[in-house]
C-alpha positions in Angstrom: 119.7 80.7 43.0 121.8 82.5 40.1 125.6 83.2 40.7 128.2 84.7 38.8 131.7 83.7 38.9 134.2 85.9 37.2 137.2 84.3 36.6 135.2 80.8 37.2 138.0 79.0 34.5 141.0 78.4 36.8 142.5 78.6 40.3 140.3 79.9 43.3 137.4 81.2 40.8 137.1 77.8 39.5 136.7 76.1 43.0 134.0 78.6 43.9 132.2 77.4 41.3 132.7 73.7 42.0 131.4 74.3 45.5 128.3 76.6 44.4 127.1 74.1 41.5 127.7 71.2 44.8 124.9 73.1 46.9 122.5 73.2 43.6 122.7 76.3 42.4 122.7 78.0 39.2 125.9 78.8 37.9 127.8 81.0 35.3 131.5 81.0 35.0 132.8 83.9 33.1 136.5 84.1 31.7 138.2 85.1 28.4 138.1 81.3 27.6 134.7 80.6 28.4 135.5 77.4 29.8 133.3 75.9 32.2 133.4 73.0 35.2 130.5 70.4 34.7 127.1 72.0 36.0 127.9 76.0 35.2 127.0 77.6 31.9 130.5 79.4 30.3 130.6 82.8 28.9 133.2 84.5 27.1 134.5 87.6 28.5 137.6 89.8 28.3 137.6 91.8 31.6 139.9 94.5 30.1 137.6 94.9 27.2 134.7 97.8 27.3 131.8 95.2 25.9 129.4 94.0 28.1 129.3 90.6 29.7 126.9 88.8 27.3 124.0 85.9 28.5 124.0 87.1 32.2 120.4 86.2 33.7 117.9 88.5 34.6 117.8 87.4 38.5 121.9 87.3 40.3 121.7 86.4 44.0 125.5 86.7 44.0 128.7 88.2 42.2 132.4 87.0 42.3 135.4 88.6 40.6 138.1 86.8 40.9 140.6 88.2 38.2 144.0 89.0 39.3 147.6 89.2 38.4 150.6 89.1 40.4 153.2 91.6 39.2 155.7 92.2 41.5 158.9 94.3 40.4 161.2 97.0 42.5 159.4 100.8 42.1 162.0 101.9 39.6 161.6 99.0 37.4 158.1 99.3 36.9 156.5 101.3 33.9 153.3 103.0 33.7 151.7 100.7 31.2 152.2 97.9 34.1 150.5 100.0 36.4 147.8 100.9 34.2 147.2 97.2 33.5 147.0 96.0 37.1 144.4 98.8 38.1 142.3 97.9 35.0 142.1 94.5 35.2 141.7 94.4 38.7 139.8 97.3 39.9 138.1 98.9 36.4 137.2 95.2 35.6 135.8 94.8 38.8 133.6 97.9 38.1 132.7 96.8 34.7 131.6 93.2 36.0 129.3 94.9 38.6 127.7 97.6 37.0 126.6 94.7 34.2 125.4 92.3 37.2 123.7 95.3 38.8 120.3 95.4 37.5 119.9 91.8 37.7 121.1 92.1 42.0 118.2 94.7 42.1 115.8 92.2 40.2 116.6 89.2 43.0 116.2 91.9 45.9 119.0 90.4 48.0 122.0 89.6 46.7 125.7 89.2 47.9 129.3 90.6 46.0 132.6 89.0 46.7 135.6 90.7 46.1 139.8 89.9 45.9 142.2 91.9 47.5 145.3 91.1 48.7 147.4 91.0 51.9 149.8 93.2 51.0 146.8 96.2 50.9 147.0 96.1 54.8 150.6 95.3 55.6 153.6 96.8 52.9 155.6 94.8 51.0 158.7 95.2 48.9 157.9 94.5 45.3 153.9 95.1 45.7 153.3 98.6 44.5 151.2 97.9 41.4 149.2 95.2 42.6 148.8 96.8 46.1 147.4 100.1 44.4 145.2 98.6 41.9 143.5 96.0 44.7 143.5 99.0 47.8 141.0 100.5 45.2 138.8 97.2 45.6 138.7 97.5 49.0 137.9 101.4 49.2 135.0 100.1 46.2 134.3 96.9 48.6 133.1 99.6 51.6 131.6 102.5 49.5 129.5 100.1 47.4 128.9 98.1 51.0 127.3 101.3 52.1 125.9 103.1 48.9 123.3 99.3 48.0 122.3 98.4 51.8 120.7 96.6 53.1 119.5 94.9 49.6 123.3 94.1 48.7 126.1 93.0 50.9 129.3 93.6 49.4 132.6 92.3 50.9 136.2 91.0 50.1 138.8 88.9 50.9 142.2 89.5 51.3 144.9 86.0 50.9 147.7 85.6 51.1 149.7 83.6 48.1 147.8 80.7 47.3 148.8 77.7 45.3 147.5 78.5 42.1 148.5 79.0 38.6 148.8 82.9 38.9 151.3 81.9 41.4 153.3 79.3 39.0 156.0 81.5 38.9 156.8 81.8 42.5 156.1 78.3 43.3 158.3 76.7 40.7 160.4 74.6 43.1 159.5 73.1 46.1 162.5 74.9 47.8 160.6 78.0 46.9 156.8 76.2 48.2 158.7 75.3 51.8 160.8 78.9 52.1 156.9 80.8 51.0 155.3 78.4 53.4 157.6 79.4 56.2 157.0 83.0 56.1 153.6 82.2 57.2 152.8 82.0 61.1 150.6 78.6 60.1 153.8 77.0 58.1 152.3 76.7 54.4 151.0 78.5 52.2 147.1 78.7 51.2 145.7 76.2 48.8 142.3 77.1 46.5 140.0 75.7 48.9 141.0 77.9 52.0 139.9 80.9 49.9 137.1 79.4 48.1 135.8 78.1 51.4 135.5 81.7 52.6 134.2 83.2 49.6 131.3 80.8 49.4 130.1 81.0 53.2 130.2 85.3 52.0 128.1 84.4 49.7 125.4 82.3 52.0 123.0 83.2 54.4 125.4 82.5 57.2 126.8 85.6 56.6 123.6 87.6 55.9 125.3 90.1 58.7 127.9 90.8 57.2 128.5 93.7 54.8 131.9 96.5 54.0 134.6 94.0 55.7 138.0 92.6 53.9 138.1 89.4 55.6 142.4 88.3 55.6 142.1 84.9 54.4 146.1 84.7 54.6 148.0 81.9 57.5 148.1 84.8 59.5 150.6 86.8 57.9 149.3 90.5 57.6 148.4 90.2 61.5 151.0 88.0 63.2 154.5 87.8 64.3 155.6 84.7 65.5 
Protein backbone atom coordinates (compact mmCIF):
# COMPACT_ATOMS: atom_id res chain seq x y z
CA UNK A 1 0.00 0.00 0.00
CA UNK A 2 0.96 3.76 -0.59
CA UNK A 3 1.45 6.04 2.53
CA UNK A 4 2.34 9.50 2.92
CA UNK A 5 4.22 10.79 5.73
CA UNK A 6 4.39 14.58 6.17
CA UNK A 7 7.04 15.52 8.15
CA UNK A 8 8.65 11.86 7.54
CA UNK A 9 12.41 13.72 8.01
CA UNK A 10 12.77 13.81 11.85
CA UNK A 11 11.27 13.06 15.31
CA UNK A 12 7.84 11.12 15.47
CA UNK A 13 7.20 11.54 11.45
CA UNK A 14 10.38 9.87 10.79
CA UNK A 15 9.65 6.76 13.09
CA UNK A 16 6.29 6.32 11.41
CA UNK A 17 7.97 5.92 8.49
CA UNK A 18 10.53 3.48 9.76
CA UNK A 19 7.79 1.26 11.04
CA UNK A 20 5.45 1.51 7.74
CA UNK A 21 8.48 0.72 5.25
CA UNK A 22 9.15 -2.43 8.24
CA UNK A 23 5.60 -3.91 7.39
CA UNK A 24 6.40 -3.54 3.42
CA UNK A 25 4.81 -0.85 2.36
CA UNK A 26 5.21 1.88 -0.04
CA UNK A 27 6.44 4.98 1.41
CA UNK A 28 6.90 8.72 0.80
CA UNK A 29 8.34 10.98 3.33
CA UNK A 30 7.62 14.60 2.64
CA UNK A 31 9.62 17.57 4.44
CA UNK A 32 11.24 20.87 3.34
CA UNK A 33 14.43 18.79 3.19
CA UNK A 34 13.40 16.01 1.33
CA UNK A 35 15.36 13.74 3.26
CA UNK A 36 14.41 10.24 3.42
CA UNK A 37 15.00 6.85 5.86
CA UNK A 38 16.18 3.83 3.73
CA UNK A 39 13.08 2.22 1.82
CA UNK A 40 10.77 5.70 1.42
CA UNK A 41 10.97 7.89 -1.64
CA UNK A 42 11.75 11.86 -0.32
CA UNK A 43 9.96 14.76 -1.57
CA UNK A 44 10.57 18.32 -1.09
CA UNK A 45 7.87 20.25 0.36
CA UNK A 46 7.47 23.61 2.25
CA UNK A 47 4.22 23.14 4.21
CA UNK A 48 3.76 26.92 4.62
CA UNK A 49 4.15 27.36 0.90
CA UNK A 50 0.87 27.55 -1.52
CA UNK A 51 2.59 24.91 -4.29
CA UNK A 52 1.45 21.66 -4.46
CA UNK A 53 3.12 18.63 -3.02
CA UNK A 54 4.91 17.28 -6.12
CA UNK A 55 5.43 13.20 -7.17
CA UNK A 56 2.51 12.10 -4.83
CA UNK A 57 1.06 8.60 -6.35
CA UNK A 58 -1.99 8.19 -7.90
CA UNK A 59 -3.33 5.47 -5.22
CA UNK A 60 -2.76 6.83 -1.02
CA UNK A 61 -4.12 4.19 1.44
CA UNK A 62 -3.02 6.49 4.19
CA UNK A 63 -2.06 10.30 5.15
CA UNK A 64 0.10 11.60 8.07
CA UNK A 65 0.90 15.22 8.95
CA UNK A 66 3.13 15.44 11.44
CA UNK A 67 4.42 19.15 11.26
CA UNK A 68 4.44 21.08 14.41
CA UNK A 69 6.04 23.68 16.42
CA UNK A 70 6.15 24.30 20.00
CA UNK A 71 5.79 28.09 20.79
CA UNK A 72 5.01 28.68 24.07
CA UNK A 73 5.13 32.46 25.47
CA UNK A 74 2.80 34.40 28.18
CA UNK A 75 -0.57 35.95 26.09
CA UNK A 76 0.91 39.48 26.21
CA UNK A 77 4.22 38.52 24.85
CA UNK A 78 2.88 36.94 21.87
CA UNK A 79 2.44 38.85 18.41
CA UNK A 80 0.15 38.15 15.79
CA UNK A 81 2.66 37.10 13.19
CA UNK A 82 3.41 34.10 15.87
CA UNK A 83 -0.08 33.27 15.89
CA UNK A 84 -0.53 33.42 12.29
CA UNK A 85 2.48 31.10 11.83
CA UNK A 86 1.36 28.44 14.26
CA UNK A 87 -2.26 28.15 12.65
CA UNK A 88 -0.59 28.02 9.17
CA UNK A 89 1.77 25.58 9.52
CA UNK A 90 -0.14 23.53 11.62
CA UNK A 91 -3.71 23.63 10.67
CA UNK A 92 -3.68 25.50 6.93
CA UNK A 93 -0.71 23.01 6.18
CA UNK A 94 -2.70 20.34 7.23
CA UNK A 95 -5.40 21.35 4.83
CA UNK A 96 -3.12 21.93 2.07
CA UNK A 97 -1.44 18.28 2.59
CA UNK A 98 -4.94 16.73 2.35
CA UNK A 99 -6.74 18.39 -0.25
CA UNK A 100 -3.42 17.28 -2.55
CA UNK A 101 -3.64 13.64 -1.13
CA UNK A 102 -7.42 13.68 -1.71
CA UNK A 103 -7.94 12.49 -5.05
CA UNK A 104 -5.49 9.82 -4.80
CA UNK A 105 -7.61 8.51 -1.04
CA UNK A 106 -10.74 8.44 -3.44
CA UNK A 107 -8.65 6.43 -6.17
CA UNK A 108 -7.59 3.57 -3.28
CA UNK A 109 -11.36 3.58 -2.07
CA UNK A 110 -10.31 3.09 1.58
CA UNK A 111 -7.94 5.06 3.02
CA UNK A 112 -6.89 6.27 6.62
CA UNK A 113 -5.67 10.18 7.83
CA UNK A 114 -3.66 10.77 10.91
CA UNK A 115 -3.58 13.88 12.52
CA UNK A 116 -1.29 15.83 15.57
CA UNK A 117 -2.82 17.63 18.14
CA UNK A 118 -1.79 18.28 21.38
CA UNK A 119 -2.71 17.75 25.02
CA UNK A 120 -3.00 21.05 25.87
CA UNK A 121 -6.34 21.32 23.29
CA UNK A 122 -8.26 19.33 26.02
CA UNK A 123 -6.80 20.49 29.26
CA UNK A 124 -5.39 24.54 29.56
CA UNK A 125 -2.14 25.38 29.95
CA UNK A 126 -0.19 28.50 30.79
CA UNK A 127 2.03 29.45 27.94
CA UNK A 128 -0.12 27.32 25.22
CA UNK A 129 -2.32 29.83 23.46
CA UNK A 130 -0.90 29.75 19.98
CA UNK A 131 -0.16 26.31 19.65
CA UNK A 132 -3.48 25.28 21.51
CA UNK A 133 -5.62 27.45 18.90
CA UNK A 134 -3.89 26.56 15.84
CA UNK A 135 -3.96 22.48 16.75
CA UNK A 136 -7.98 22.77 18.45
CA UNK A 137 -8.56 23.62 14.72
CA UNK A 138 -7.09 20.04 13.77
CA UNK A 139 -9.16 18.44 15.93
CA UNK A 140 -12.55 20.30 14.95
CA UNK A 141 -11.00 19.46 10.94
CA UNK A 142 -10.07 15.70 12.48
CA UNK A 143 -14.18 15.19 13.27
CA UNK A 144 -15.85 17.27 10.38
CA UNK A 145 -13.57 15.65 7.74
CA UNK A 146 -14.28 12.16 9.89
CA UNK A 147 -17.83 12.79 9.08
CA UNK A 148 -17.96 14.71 5.71
CA UNK A 149 -15.59 11.26 3.68
CA UNK A 150 -17.31 8.19 5.60
CA UNK A 151 -17.17 5.41 5.46
CA UNK A 152 -14.44 5.48 2.51
CA UNK A 153 -11.98 7.58 4.75
CA UNK A 154 -11.33 7.31 8.42
CA UNK A 155 -9.78 10.32 9.68
CA UNK A 156 -8.48 10.66 13.27
CA UNK A 157 -5.70 12.33 15.58
CA UNK A 158 -3.62 12.05 18.25
CA UNK A 159 -3.06 14.13 21.02
CA UNK A 160 0.79 13.66 23.09
CA UNK A 161 2.00 14.96 25.42
CA UNK A 162 5.82 16.42 25.12
CA UNK A 163 7.79 13.82 23.57
CA UNK A 164 11.45 13.54 23.31
CA UNK A 165 12.16 14.92 20.10
CA UNK A 166 14.01 17.67 18.43
CA UNK A 167 10.96 20.13 18.44
CA UNK A 168 11.31 19.65 22.11
CA UNK A 169 15.32 20.32 22.23
CA UNK A 170 14.65 23.34 23.90
CA UNK A 171 12.75 22.18 26.89
CA UNK A 172 14.75 19.14 27.33
CA UNK A 173 18.22 20.71 27.42
CA UNK A 174 19.27 19.37 30.77
CA UNK A 175 18.43 16.32 32.30
CA UNK A 176 17.20 18.30 35.41
CA UNK A 177 14.64 19.71 33.06
CA UNK A 178 13.96 15.67 31.31
CA UNK A 179 13.31 14.30 35.23
CA UNK A 180 11.27 17.65 36.49
CA UNK A 181 9.00 17.19 32.70
CA UNK A 182 8.95 13.57 33.44
CA UNK A 183 7.51 14.04 36.89
CA UNK A 184 4.58 16.03 35.86
CA UNK A 185 3.40 13.03 34.19
CA UNK A 186 1.20 10.44 36.26
CA UNK A 187 3.46 7.53 34.37
CA UNK A 188 6.96 9.33 35.58
CA UNK A 189 8.60 10.22 32.13
CA UNK A 190 7.99 11.72 29.38
CA UNK A 191 6.89 10.16 25.91
CA UNK A 192 9.64 9.02 23.54
CA UNK A 193 8.97 8.78 19.40
CA UNK A 194 7.91 5.33 19.54
CA UNK A 195 4.97 5.71 21.96
CA UNK A 196 3.43 8.10 19.47
CA UNK A 197 4.46 6.45 16.36
CA UNK A 198 3.15 3.17 17.75
CA UNK A 199 -0.30 4.64 17.90
CA UNK A 200 -0.22 6.44 14.73
CA UNK A 201 0.67 3.35 12.80
CA UNK A 202 -2.02 0.80 14.42
CA UNK A 203 -4.61 4.25 13.12
CA UNK A 204 -3.44 3.66 10.16
CA UNK A 205 -4.00 -0.40 9.98
CA UNK A 206 -6.90 -2.46 9.66
CA UNK A 207 -7.01 -3.00 13.45
CA UNK A 208 -8.51 0.13 13.69
CA UNK A 209 -10.85 -0.06 10.54
CA UNK A 210 -13.67 1.02 13.38
CA UNK A 211 -12.37 3.76 14.22
CA UNK A 212 -13.10 7.21 12.67
CA UNK A 213 -13.55 11.29 14.30
CA UNK A 214 -11.62 10.37 17.77
CA UNK A 215 -8.36 12.41 19.25
CA UNK A 216 -6.82 9.55 20.88
CA UNK A 217 -4.45 11.27 24.16
CA UNK A 218 -1.31 9.57 23.59
CA UNK A 219 0.12 11.64 26.64
CA UNK A 220 1.40 9.49 30.32
CA UNK A 221 -1.83 10.36 31.36
CA UNK A 222 -1.60 13.90 31.86
CA UNK A 223 -4.71 15.60 30.26
CA UNK A 224 -6.88 12.92 32.26
CA UNK A 225 -5.21 12.06 35.57
CA UNK A 226 -4.36 13.44 38.93
CA UNK A 227 -2.30 11.45 40.93
Amino acid sequence: MNYIVFGGSRGIGSVVVDGLVSQGHSVWSVSRSGKAAAGAVGIAWDAVSDEVPPGLPSEIHGVVYAPGSINLKPFRGLKLDEFRADFELNAMGAVKALQACLPGMKLAGKASVVLFSTVAVQTGMSFHASIAMAKGAIEGLTRSLAAEWAPQIRVNAVAPSLVNTDLASRLLSTPEKVEASGKRHPLQRIGEPNDIASVVLFLLGDGSDWITGQVMAVDGGMGSLRT
